[in-house]
VOVEX-689083 format. One line per 3 residues: number of its first residue (from 1); their letters; for each residue y, x, z of C-alpha. Coordinates in Angstrom, 1 decimal. Last residue first. Layout:
N
NUM = a = Y X Z | ... .
This chain:
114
114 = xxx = 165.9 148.5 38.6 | 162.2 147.6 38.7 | 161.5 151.4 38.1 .
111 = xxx = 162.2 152.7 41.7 | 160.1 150.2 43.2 | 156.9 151.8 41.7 .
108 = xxx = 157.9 154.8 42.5 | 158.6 154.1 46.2 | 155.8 151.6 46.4 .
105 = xxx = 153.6 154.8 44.8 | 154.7 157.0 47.7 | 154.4 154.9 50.3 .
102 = xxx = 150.6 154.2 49.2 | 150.0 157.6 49.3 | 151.7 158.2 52.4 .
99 = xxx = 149.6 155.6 54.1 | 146.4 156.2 52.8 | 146.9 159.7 53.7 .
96 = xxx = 147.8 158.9 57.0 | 144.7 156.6 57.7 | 142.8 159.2 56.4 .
93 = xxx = 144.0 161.4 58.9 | 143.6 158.7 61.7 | 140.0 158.1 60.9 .
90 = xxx = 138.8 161.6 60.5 | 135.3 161.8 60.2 | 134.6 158.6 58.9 .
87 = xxx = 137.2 158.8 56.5 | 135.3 162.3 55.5 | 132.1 160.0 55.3 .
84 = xxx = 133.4 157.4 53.3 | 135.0 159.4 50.7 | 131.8 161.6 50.4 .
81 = xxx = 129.2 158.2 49.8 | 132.4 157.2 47.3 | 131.8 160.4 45.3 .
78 = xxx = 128.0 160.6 45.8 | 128.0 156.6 44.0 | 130.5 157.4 41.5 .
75 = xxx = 128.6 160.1 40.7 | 125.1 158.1 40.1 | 126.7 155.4 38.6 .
72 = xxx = 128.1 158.2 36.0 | 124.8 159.6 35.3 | 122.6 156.2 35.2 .
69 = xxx = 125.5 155.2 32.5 | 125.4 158.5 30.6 | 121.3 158.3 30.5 .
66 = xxx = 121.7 154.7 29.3 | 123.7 155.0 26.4 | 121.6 157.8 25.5 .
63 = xxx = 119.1 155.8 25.5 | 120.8 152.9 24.0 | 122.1 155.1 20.7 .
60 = xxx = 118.5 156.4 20.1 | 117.4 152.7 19.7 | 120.5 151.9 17.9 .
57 = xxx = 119.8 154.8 15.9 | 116.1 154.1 15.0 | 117.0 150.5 14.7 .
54 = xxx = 119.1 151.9 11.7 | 116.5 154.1 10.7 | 114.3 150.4 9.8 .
51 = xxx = 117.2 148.9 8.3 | 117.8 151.2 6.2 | 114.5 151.6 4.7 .
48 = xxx = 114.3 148.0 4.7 | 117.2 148.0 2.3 | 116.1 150.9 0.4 .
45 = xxx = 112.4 148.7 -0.5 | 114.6 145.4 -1.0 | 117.0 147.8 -3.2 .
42 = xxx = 113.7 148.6 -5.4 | 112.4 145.0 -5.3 | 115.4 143.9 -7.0 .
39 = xxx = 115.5 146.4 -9.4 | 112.3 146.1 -10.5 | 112.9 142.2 -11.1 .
36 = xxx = 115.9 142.9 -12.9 | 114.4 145.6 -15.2 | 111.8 142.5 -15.4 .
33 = xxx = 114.9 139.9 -16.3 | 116.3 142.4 -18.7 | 112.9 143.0 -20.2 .
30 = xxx = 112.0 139.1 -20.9 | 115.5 138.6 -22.3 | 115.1 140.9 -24.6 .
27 = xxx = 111.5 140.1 -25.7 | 113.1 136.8 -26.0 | 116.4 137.6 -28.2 .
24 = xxx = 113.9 139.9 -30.1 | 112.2 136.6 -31.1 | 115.5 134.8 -31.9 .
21 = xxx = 116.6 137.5 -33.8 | 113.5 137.7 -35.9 | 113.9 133.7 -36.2 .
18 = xxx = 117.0 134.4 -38.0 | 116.0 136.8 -40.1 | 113.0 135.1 -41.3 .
15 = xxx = 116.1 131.9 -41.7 | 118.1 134.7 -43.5 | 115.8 136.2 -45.9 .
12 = xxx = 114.0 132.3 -46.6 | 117.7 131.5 -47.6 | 118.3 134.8 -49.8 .
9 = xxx = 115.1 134.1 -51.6 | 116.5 130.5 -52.5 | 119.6 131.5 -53.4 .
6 = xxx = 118.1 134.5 -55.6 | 115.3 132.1 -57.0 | 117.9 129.2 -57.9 .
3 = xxx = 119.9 132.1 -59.3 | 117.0 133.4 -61.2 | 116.8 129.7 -62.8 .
């Protein structure tokens, strides 16, 4: 009869035990998935962070973009405004030039080909 106690003592041990496991299987469960949800909103906060200074940089990135572009139209304009007006000035000189310059490259040009 005590072993009919014992047996039936160990039994009721394990199935409390058992549903003690299953309850701190739940609890967790239930704090993974809101160490999860924390997470989650964490790297959503980091990621909007990021991709708020990232539009910061592009931003920064056009206007500079922009400034160098304006710049450089600006002296290719004066350069070709200076060309013109010295060929203006001396039409057969230029003409020369033009023409040596343009010998000189055929020439070069030519001499590779073989």
């Amino acid at each position: 009869m005590a072993t009919t106690k014992a047996r039936e003592d160990i039994k009721n041990d394990l199935k409390t035990l058992k549903e003690d496991l299953k309850v701190g299987a739940r609890e967790e469960a239930a704090a993974i998935k809101g160490r999860a949800s924390q997470a989650r909103a964490q790297a959503e906060l980091k990621a909007d962070e990021l991709r708020e200074r990232a539009r910061g940089y592009y931003a920064d990135a056009r206007v500079r973009g922009q400034a160098y572009y304006d710049d450089a139209h600006e002296r290719f304009e004066e350069a070709q405004r200076y060309i013109t007006e010295r060929v203006q000035e001396r039409p057969v000189q230029s003409t020369a030039i033009a023409l040596g310059v343009g010998l000189v490259l055929g020439v070069l040009l030519a001499g590779r080909r073989r």
